[in-house]
N, C-alpha and C positions, 0 to 999 in steps of 0.2 A: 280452442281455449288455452290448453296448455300452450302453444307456440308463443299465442299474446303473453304469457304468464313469464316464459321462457325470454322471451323477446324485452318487456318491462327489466328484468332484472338484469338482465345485459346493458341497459341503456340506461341503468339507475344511477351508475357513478358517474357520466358524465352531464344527466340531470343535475344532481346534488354538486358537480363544479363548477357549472355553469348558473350558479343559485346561489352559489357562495362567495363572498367575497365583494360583495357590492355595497353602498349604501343607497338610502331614501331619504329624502329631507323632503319633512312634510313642514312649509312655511305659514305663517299668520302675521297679516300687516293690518292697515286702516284698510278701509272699502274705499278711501279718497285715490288711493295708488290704484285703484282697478283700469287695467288696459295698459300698464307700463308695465318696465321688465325691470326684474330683478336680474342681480348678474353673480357670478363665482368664480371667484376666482381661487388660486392655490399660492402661498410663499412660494418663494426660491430661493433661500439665503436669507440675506438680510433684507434686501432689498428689492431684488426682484421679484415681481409675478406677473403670473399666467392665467392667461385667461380660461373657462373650462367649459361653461356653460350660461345660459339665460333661459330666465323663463316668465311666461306672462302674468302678472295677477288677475285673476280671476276671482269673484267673492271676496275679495281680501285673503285669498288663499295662492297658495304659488308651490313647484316640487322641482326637486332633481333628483335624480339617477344617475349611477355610474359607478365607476369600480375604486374599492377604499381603496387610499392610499393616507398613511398613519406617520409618514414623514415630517410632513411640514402642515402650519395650518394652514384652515383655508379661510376666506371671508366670505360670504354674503353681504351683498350693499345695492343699493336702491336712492336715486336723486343725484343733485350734481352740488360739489361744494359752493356756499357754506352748508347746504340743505341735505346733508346725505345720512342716511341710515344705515348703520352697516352690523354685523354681528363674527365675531369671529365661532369658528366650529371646528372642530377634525372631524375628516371626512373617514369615519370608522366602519367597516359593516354592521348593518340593523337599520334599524328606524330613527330619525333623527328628528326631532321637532326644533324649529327653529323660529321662537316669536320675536316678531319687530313690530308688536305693538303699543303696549303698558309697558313690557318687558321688555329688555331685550339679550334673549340669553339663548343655546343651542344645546338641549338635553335629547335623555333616551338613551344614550353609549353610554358604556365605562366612561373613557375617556372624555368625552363633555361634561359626561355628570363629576367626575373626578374633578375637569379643572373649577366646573360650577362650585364646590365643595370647598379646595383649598385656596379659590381667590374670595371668598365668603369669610372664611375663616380667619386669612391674613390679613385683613383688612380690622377683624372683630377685633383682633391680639394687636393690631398697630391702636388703633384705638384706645383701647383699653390702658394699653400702655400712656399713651398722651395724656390720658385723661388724669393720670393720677403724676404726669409732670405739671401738670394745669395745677394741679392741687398741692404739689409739694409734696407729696405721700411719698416719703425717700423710701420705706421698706415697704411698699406695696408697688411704686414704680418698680425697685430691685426685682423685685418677682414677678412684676408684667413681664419686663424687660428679659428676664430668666426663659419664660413661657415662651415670649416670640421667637429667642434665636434656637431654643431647643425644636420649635416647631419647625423654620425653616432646616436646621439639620436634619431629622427625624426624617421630612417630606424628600427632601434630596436625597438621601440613602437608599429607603425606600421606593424611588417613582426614576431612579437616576438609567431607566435604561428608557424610559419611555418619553413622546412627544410630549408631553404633559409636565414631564418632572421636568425636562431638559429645559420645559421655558419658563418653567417657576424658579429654578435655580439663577437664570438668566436676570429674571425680572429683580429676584431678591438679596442676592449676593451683595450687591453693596450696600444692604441695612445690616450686615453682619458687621457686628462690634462687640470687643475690641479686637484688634488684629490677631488676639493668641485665638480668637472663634475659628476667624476662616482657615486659619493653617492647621487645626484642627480637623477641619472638617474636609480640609484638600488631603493632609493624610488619611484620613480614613479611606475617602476617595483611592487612593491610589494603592491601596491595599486590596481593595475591591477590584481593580480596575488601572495598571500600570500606564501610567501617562495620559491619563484620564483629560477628559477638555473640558466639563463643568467648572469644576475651580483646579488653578493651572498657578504655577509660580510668577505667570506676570499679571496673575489677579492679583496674588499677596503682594508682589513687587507694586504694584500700580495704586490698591491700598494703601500700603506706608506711604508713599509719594505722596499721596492726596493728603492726608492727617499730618505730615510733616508740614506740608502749602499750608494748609490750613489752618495750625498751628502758627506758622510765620505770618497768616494773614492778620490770626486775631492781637499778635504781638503790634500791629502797624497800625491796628483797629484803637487798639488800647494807647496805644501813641499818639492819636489825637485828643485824647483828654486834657483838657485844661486848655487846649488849644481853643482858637477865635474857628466858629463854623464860614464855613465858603460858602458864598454866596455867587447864586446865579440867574439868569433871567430864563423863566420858565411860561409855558402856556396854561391858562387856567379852561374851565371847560367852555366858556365863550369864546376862546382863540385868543385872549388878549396875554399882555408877556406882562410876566409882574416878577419880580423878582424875590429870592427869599426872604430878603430884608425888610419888605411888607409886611411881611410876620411874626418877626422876630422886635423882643421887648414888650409887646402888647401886655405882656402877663408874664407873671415871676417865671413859669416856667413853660418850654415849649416844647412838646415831643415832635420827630420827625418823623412818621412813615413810612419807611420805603419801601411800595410792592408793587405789583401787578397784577393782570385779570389770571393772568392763565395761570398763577403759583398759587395752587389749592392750599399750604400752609397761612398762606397770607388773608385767604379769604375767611379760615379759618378763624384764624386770630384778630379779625375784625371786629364781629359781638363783642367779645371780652376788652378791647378798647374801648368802646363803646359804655361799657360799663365803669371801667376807670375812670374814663371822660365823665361821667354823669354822676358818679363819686366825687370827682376834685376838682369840678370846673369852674366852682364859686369858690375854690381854694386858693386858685391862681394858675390853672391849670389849661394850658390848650394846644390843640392838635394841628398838623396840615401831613397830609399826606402826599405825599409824592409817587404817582405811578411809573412804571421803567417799562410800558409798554410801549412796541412799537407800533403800533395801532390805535387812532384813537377812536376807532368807532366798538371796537373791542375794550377800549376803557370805560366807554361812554356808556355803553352795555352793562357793565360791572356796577358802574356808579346808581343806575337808576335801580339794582337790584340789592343793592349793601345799605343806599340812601345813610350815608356817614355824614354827621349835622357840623362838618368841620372844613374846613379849605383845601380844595385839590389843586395838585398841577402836576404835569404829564412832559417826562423829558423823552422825546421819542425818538433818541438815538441809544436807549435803555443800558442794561451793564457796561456796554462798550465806550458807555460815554464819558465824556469829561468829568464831569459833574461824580461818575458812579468809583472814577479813577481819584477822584478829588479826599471821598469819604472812604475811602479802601471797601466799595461794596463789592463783593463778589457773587453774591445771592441774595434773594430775598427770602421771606421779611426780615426788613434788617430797621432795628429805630434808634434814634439818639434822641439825647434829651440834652435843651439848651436851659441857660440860664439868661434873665432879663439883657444881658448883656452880650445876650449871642457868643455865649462858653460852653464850649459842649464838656459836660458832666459825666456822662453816661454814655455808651455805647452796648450794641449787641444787644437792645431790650425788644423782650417781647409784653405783651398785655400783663404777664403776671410779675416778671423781670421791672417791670416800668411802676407799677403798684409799691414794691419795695423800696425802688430809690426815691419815691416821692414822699414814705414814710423817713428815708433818712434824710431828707433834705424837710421835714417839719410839716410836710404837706397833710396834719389829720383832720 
């Protein structure tokens, strides 16, 4: 008995290494997936991955094993595009739950649960923020706006050695504004950390560049005011070409729309059109929007789900095109407001921006 006693404790610590250092992902999908394979993969960069593992549903359940590695994330996905399911995770040691059902999120670790927390949060505080640009709330905006970039600082200082922080810092660095934030926050950095690669001198170099462009874009923006709108022949959602000029004059005045399915701003600011619209449309007020998508089965998508009671047409050679070269668009949503005589007034309007100039133009 003593030998076994003798023998266990010799053989304890390569037990306990051989035990350590692994994760488990215990999976939950639909019962519809039962009998197909989930697969994992692992980043490599930016761009590249690796594949690591598969495994089969069963119950609407699925696992993997295998040894953490806390580098790079990794993905879970299931189906084949447009149809696929996927969930990002870090592959951390412990137990890792991973639903692809209702949810789809990958807890149980620090590290999951960490990024579950501040992608939660960052979203709460972009929000938040928005919401009281919606409103005009300049000192409660001020103090949104206060809250988000001290958050993103705070998280990056704090999380700046781990996979976690490394790709929050990634994702969020260019909502840092205005540029005395992130050189800020690159010194700190670098006080922490000499020649640090989170925030680096050709973030801030690359920053000013963009707000400088950008600045010069809105000067070219604002240069077409008072000018005659360009007109061009476009697809409406039965395929036929109508041009803008169909729409223009109908009514003292006419907003232009321009977005797309996949710019979540744009879908955003839909509703709130929509209510402007049904505020001033017996005033003299009406709409057509123009989509810059190159898809039109992905517009067409959009449309039957926003159901906007105003005139579409879809340029699907999108930013790049004449047309987006014509009105200096650079991004979406972007709207201009015409006058009876196809003059554009207005530029850079959003839902709440477009309410304002309708009141200075007598629209109550």
């Amino acid at each position: 008995m003593k030998r076994i006693i003798i023998l266990t404790m010799l053989l304890f610590p390569f037990i306990l290494a051989c035990s350590q250092g692994k994760y488990h992902i215990n999976g939950i999908l639909n019962n519809d997936y039962n009998g197909k394979y989930v697969k994992l993969f692992q980043f490599q960069g930016d761009t590249l991955i690796t594949s690591i593992d598969s495994a089969k549903v069963q119950k609407g359940k699925f696992s993997f094993k295998g040894k953490a590695n806390v580098d790079e994330f990794a993905i879970v996905t299931i189906g084949k595009y447009p149809y696929v399911k996927s969930v990002e995770v870090v592959l951390e040691e412990g137990d890792i739950r991973v639903y692809m059902d209702t949810a789809f999120v990958a807890s149980g670790t620090y590290l999951n649960d960490l990024h579950n927390s501040l992608t939660s949060e960052i979203n709460r505080l972009y929000k938040l923020y928005y919401d009281f640009v919606e409103k005009k709330d300049t000192i409660e905006r001020n103090k949104a706006h206060d809250n988000y970039q001290k958050f993103i600082y705070n998280v990056t200082i704090e999380n700046r050695l781990n996979l976690v922080g490394r790709r929050f810092i990634a994702d969020n660095k260019s909502a840092i504004w205005p540029l005395e934030n992130l050189v800020k926050l690159h010194e700190k950095l670098e006080t922490l950390q000499r020649n640090n690669s989170l925030v680096t001198q050709a973030d801030i170099k690359e920053f000013q560049e963009y707000w400088d462009k950008n600045a010069e874009l809105e000067k070219e923006q604002a240069g077409t005011v008072n000018s005659q709108y360009f007109d061009f022949v476009l697809q409406d959602t039965l395929g036929i070409q109508r041009p803008i000029s169909e729409y223009v004059g109908k009514s003292r005045l006419l907003f232009i729309d321009f977005w797309a399915s996949w710019c979540s701003p744009c879908r955003a600011d839909i509703p709130h059109i929509k209510e402007v619209y049904e505020k001033y449309k017996d005033r003299g007020l009406s709409v057509l929007a123009i989509s810059l998508d190159n898809k039109r089965t992905a517009w067409k998508s959009a449309l039957k789900k926003l159901k906007m009671p105003w005139g579409q047409l879809i340029e699907v050679n999108g930013t790049d095109s004449d047309l987006a070269k014509a009105y200096q668009i650079n991004g979406v949503p972007y709207g201009i407001l015409l006058d009876s005589k196809g003059t554009i007034i207005a530029v850079g309007l959003r839902a709440q921006s477009l309410e304002d100039v309708l009141l200075k133009e007598g629209l109550k």
